[in-house]
C-alpha positions in Angstrom: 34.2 15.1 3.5 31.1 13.2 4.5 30.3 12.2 8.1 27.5 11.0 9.3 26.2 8.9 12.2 23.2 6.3 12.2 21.1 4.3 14.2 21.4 0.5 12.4 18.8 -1.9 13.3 21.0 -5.6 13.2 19.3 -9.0 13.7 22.1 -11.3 15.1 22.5 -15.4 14.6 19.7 -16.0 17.0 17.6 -13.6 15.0 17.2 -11.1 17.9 17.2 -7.7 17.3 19.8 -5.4 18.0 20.9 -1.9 17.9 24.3 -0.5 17.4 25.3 3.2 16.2 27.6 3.5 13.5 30.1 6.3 11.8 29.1 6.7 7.8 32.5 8.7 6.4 34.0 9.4 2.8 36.8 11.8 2.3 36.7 12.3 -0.7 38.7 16.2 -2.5 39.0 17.2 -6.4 40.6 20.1 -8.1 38.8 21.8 -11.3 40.1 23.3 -14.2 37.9 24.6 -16.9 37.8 27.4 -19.8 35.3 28.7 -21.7 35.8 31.1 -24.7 33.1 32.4 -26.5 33.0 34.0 -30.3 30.5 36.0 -31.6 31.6 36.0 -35.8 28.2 37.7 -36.1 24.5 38.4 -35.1 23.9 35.1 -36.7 26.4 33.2 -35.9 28.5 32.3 -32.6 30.7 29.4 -31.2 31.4 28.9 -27.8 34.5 26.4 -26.8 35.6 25.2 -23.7 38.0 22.6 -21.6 38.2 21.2 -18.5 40.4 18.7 -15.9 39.7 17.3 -13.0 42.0 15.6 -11.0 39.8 13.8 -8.2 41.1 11.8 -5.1 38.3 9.6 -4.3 37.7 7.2 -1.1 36.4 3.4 -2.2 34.0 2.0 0.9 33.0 4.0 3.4 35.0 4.0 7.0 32.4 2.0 9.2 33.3 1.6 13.2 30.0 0.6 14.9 29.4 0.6 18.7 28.2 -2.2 21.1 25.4 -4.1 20.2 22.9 -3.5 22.6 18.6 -4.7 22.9 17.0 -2.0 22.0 15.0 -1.9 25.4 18.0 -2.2 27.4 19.4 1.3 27.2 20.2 2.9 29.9 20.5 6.7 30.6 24.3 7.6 30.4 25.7 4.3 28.7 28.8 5.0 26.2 27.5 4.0 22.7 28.6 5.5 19.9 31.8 4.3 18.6 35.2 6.1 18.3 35.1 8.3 15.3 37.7 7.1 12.7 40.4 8.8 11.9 40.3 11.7 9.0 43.2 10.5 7.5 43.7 8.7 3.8 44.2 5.1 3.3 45.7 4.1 0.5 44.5 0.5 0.2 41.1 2.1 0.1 41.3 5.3 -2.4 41.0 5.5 -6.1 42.9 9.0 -8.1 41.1 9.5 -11.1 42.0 12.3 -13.9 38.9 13.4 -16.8 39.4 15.8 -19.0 36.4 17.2 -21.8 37.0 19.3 -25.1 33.0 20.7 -26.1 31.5 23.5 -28.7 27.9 24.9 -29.1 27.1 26.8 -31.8 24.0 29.0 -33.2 23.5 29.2 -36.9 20.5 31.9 -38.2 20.3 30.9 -42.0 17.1 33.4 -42.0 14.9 34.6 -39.8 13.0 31.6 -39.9 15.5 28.9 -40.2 18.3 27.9 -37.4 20.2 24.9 -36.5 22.0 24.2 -33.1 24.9 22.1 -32.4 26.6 20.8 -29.2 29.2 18.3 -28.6 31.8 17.4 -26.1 34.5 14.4 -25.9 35.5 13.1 -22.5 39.0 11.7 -21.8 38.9 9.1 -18.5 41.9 7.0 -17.8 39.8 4.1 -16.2 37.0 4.2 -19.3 36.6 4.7 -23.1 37.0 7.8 -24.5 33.1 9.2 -25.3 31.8 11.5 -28.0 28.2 12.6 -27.1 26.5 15.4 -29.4 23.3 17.4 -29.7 21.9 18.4 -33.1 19.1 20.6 -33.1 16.9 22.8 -35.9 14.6 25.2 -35.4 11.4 26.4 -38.4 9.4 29.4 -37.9 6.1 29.8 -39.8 4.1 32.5 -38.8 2.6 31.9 -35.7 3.7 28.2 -35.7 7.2 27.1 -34.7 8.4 23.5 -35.5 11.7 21.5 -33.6 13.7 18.6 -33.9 16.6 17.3 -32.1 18.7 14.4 -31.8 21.3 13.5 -29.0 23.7 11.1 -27.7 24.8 11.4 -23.8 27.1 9.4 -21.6 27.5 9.0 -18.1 30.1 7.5 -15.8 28.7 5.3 -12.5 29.5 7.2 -9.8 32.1 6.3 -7.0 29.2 5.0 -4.3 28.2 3.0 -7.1 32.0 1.4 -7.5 32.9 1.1 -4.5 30.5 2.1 -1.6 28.5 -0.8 -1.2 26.8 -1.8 2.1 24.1 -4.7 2.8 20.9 -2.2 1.6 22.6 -1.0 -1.3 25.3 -2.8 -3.8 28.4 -1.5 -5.7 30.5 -3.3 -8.4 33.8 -2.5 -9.6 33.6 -3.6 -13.2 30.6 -1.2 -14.2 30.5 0.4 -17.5 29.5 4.0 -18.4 25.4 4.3 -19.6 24.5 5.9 -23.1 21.9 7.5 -24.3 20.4 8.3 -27.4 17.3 10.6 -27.5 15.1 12.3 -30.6 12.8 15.2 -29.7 9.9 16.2 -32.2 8.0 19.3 -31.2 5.6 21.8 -32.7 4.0 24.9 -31.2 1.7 27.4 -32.0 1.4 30.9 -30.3 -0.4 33.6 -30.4 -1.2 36.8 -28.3 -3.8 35.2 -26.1 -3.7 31.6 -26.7 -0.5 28.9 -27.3 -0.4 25.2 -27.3 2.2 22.9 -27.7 3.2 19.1 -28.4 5.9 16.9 -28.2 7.3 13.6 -28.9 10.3 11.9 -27.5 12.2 8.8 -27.5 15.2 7.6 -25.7 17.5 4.7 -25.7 19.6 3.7 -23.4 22.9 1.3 -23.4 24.3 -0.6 -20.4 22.0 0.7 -18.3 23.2 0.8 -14.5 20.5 -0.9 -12.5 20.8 -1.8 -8.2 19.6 -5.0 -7.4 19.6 -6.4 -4.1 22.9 -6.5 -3.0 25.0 -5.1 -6.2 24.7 -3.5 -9.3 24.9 -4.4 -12.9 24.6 -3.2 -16.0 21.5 -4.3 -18.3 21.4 -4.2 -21.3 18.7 -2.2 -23.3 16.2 -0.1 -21.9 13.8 2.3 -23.8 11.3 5.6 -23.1 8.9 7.0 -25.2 6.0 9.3 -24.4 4.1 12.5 -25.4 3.6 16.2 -23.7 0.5 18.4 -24.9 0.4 21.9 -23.5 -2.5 24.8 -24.0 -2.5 28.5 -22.2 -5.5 30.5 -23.0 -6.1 34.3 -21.7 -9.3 34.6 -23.3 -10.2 38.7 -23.7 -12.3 40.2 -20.6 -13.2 43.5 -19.3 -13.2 42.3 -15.8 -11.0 39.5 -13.8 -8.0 38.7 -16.4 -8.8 35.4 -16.6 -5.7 32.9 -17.6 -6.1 29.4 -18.1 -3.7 26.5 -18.6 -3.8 22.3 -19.0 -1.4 19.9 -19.8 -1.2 16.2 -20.5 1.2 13.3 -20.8 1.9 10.4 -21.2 4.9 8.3 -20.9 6.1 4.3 -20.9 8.7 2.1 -20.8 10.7 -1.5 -21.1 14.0 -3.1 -21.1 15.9 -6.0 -19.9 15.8 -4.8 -15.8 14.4 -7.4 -14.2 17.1 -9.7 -13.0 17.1 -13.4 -12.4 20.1 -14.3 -10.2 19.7 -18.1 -10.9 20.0 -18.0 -14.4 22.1 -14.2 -13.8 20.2 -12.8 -16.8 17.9 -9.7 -17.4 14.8 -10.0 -18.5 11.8 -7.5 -20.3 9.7 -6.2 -18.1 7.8 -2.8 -17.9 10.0 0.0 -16.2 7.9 0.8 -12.8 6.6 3.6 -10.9 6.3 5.7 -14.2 2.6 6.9 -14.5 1.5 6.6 -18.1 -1.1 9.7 -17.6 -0.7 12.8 -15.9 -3.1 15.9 -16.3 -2.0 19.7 -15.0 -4.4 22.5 -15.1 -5.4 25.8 -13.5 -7.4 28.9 -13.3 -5.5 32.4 -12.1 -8.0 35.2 -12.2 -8.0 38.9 -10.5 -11.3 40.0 -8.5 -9.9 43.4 -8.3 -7.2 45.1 -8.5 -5.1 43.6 -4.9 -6.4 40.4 -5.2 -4.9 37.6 -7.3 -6.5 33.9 -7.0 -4.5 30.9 -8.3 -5.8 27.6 -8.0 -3.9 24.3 -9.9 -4.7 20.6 -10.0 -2.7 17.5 -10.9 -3.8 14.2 -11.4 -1.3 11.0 -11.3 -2.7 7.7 -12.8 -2.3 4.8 -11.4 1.2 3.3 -11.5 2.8 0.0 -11.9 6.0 -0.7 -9.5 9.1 -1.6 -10.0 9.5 -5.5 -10.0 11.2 -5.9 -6.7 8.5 -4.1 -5.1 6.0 -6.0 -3.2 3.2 -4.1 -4.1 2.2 -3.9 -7.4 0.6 -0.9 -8.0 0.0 2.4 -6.4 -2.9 4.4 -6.9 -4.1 7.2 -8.7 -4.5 10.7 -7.2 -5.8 14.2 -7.3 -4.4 17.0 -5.6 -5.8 20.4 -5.8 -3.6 23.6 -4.7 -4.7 27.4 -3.7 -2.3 30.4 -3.7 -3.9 34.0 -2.8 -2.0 37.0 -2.9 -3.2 40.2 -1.6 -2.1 43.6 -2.4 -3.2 46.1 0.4 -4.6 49.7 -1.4 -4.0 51.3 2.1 -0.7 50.0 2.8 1.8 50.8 0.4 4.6 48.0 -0.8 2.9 45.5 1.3 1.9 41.8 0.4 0.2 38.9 2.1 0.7 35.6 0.2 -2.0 32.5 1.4 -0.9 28.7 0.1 -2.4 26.2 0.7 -0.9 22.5 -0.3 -3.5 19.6 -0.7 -6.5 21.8 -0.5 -8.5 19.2 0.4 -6.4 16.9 2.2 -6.1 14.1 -0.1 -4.1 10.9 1.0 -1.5 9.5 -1.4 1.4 7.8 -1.6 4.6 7.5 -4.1 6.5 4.7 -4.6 9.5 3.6 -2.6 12.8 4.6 -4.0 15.0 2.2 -5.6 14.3 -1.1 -5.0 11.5 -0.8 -2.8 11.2 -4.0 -1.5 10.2 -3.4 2.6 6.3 -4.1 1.8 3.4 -3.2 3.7 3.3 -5.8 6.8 5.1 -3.9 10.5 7.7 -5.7 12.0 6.8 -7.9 14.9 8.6 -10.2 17.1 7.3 -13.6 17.7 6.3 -15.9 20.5 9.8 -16.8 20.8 10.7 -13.5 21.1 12.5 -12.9 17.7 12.2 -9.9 15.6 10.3 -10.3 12.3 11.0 -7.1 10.3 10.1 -5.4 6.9 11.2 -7.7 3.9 13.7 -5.0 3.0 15.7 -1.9 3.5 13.3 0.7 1.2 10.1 1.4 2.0 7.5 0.2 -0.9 5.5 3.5 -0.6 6.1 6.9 0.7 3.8 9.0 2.3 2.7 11.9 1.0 1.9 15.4 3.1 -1.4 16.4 3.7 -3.1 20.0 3.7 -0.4 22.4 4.2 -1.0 26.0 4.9 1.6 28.7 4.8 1.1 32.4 5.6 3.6 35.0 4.4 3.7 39.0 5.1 6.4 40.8 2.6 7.3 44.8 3.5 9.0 46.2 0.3 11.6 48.9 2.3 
């Protein structure tokens, strides 16, 4: 069950604003079967197999009683507001029963000690969509102190029941969406060694009938594609004093499809997926004065990022944080600990962008000289607020 209750801002015909509360409920129940058996035909060999059924009773739109209308400056103390609850009973007009069942193996193969292949797949069974086979192939090379991996994929996904059926004004649903596909290729290589490993990696992924929220429903597109890159270094160079360890990491990531929809002409077009930020940088330093003291300090850097394409403003901007962790051992206190964090060391101020479609902008609401209210341009805000310094203090007594 999911109950909730809201304070909704309404403009009405006159385009004054108004205020009503509202009940937000789903009842929703599922039962679960599933089995896993596992075979192990030898050190080098297993296969696990499994099945399960669900059988899930699902509510459509949500059951939405609001209260009065009211000015929001013309509350007074004790005034009945808040509508009657709805009942928790099931309506069948309004409910959806949906059975999926899913047949899957993994399985470990060791040719030699330095060759061995993985494989995964699974077949779903849903009454309401095609049957999908989705698979994972994967093979592993050892050579010496390098290691090389590849992997392939296929995955599938069913839209989910708020995204069928529990539309509202800020957020659209559609009956006639399809399941999404993926297809994804991994290529990584490593190297290791006792005081010093890096690591890179290339992907790709496709995806097919991509779900994508717009205004007030939501479609699928057609193609849409990620690619992008992940390098990774840990040093723990040798030193009589401090135990230095030192780490960075870099990415970089893009991606386009048809996403950005034109309702005249009811088309997708290409356009650059937002709010993903081509570079990112990780790094830090943990070292050990002496023996009770450890010193951890970590940085990340965000580029700058194109936004999505219903979002006002067009780019948010790069940042730095920096982080500090100190943990203290006491010599004269035995089994104790004091842990210092600190969060934004230096109180940098920094936004992310606003979640899916992002389109309230950066101007406040007013009203005008005729009174009306003249709010945000949408229901999501284009940027979120990040925290600033945050300092926690922790005392641990090992009993």
């Amino acid at each position: 069950m999911y109950r909730i209750v809201f304070l909704d801002t309404v403009i009405n015909e006159e385009g004054y604003r108004r205020v009503a509360f509202t009940y937000w409920q789903s009842l929703n129940s599922n039962w679960i079967f599933k089995q896993d058996l596992r075979f192990q035909f030898s050190t080098d060999f297993n296969l696990l197999l499994g099945f399960n059924f669900y059988a899930n009773d699902l509510q459509k739109s949500y059951d939405l009683p609001m209260g009065p209308l009211i000015d929001p400056f013309s509350y007074r103390e004790g005034d009945a507001l808040f509508p009657y609850p709805p009942p928790l009973t099931y309506q069948i007009y309004n409910r959806i029963n949906a059975e999926t069942s899913g047949f899957y193996l993994q399985s470990n193969y060791k040719i030699n000690a330095n060759n061995v292949f993985h494989i995964g797949s699974r077949y779903d069974v849903n009454e309401y969509y095609e049957n999908a086979l989705t698979f994972r192939l994967g093979y592993v090379r050892h050579l010496g102190d390098f290691n090389f991996k590849v992997l392939f994929g296929r995955g599938y996904q069913e839209p989910s029941a708020r995204e069928l059926y529990g539309g509202w004004e800020g957020a659209g649903s559609n009956v006639d969406l399809k399941p999404q596909y993926a297809m994804e290729a991994d290529l990584m290589f490593q190297y290791i060694r006792k005081r010093l490993s890096a690591e890179i990696s290339l992907y790709g992924i496709l995806k097919d009938h991509y779900i994508l929220e717009y205004f007030s429903e939501t479609k699928n597109s057609c193609c849409v594609s990620v690619y992008g890159l992940d390098m990774r270094v840990n040093y723990m160079p040798e030193a009589d004093r401090w135990d230095p360890h030192f780490w960075v990491s870099y990415s970089y990531v893009r991606g386009s499809g048809r996403i950005e929809y034109v309702p005249l002409t009811d088309e997708f077009i290409e356009s650059a997926i937002g709010d993903l930020a081509p570079h990112k940088f990780h790094g830090g330093l943990e070292i050990s004065p002496v023996k009770s003291l450890l010193l951890n300090y970590s940085f990340r850097w965000i580029s700058e990022r194109e936004t999505w394409y219903s979002n006002p403003i067009p780019t948010v901007k790069a940042f730095l944080v920096n982080d500090l962790s100190i943990v203290y051992r006491p010599s004269f206190v035995d089994n104790t600990t004091v842990h210092l964090r600190v969060k934004n060391l230096f109180n940098a101020h920094y936004f992310h962008p606003g979640i899916r479609r992002a389109d309230g902008g950066d101007k406040p609401g007013y009203f005008d000289v005729d009174g009306r209210w003249r709010g945000s341009s949408g229901w999501y805000n284009s940027l979120l607020p990040q925290s600033g310094r945050e300092i926690y203090i922790s005392l641990r007594y090992r009993l």
